[in-house]
C-alpha positions, -999 to +999 in steps of 0.1 A: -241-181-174-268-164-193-301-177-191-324-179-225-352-173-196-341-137-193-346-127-230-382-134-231-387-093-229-368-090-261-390-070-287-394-079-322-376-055-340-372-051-382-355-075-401-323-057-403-319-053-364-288-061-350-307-072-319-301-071-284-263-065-272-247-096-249-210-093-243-181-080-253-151-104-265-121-092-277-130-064-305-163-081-313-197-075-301-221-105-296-259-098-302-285-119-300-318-118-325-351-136-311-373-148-335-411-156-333-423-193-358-454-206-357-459-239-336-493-257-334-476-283-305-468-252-278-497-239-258-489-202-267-488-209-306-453-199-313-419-209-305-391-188-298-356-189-317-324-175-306-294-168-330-262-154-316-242-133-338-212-117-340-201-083-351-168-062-353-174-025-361-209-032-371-199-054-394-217-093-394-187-116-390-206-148-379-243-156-375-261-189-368-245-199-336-269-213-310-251-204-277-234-175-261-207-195-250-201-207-285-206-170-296-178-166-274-156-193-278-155-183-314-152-148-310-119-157-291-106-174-320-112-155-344-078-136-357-082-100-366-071-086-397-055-058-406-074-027-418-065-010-451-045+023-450 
């Protein structure tokens, strides 16, 4: 299992940032963006967010997904279509 622990390193990058590669399911790529929000209750001032997303051929397919066994889960079930000629 991957721990949330070991993506305290992550860098904020720019808002259109994938950011930081996970796994590899099927013909999708999961990626995971950290975000910083402000929180007055945490000792350090801020909280830490993280949103899995899912992306075929650099292309967003899903975002919003809390977990990367969800990311997963649903990267499994997706059905892939068929390019254009």
């Amino acid at each position: 299992m991957y721990h949330i622990n070991n993506l305290k390193h992550l860098k904020m990058g720019k808002a259109s940032s994938k950011g930081k590669y996970v796994v590899k399911a099927n013909l999708h790529d999961i990626y995971v963006l950290a975000t910083k929000k402000p929180d007055t209750t945490k000792k350090h001032g801020y909280s830490m967010t993280f949103d899995y997303r899912i992306y075929k051929n650099g292309k967003l397919i899903e975002k919003g997904l809390k977990s990367k066994d969800a990311a997963v889960a649903k990267a499994l079930t997706l059905v892939p279509t068929k390019q254009k000629a």
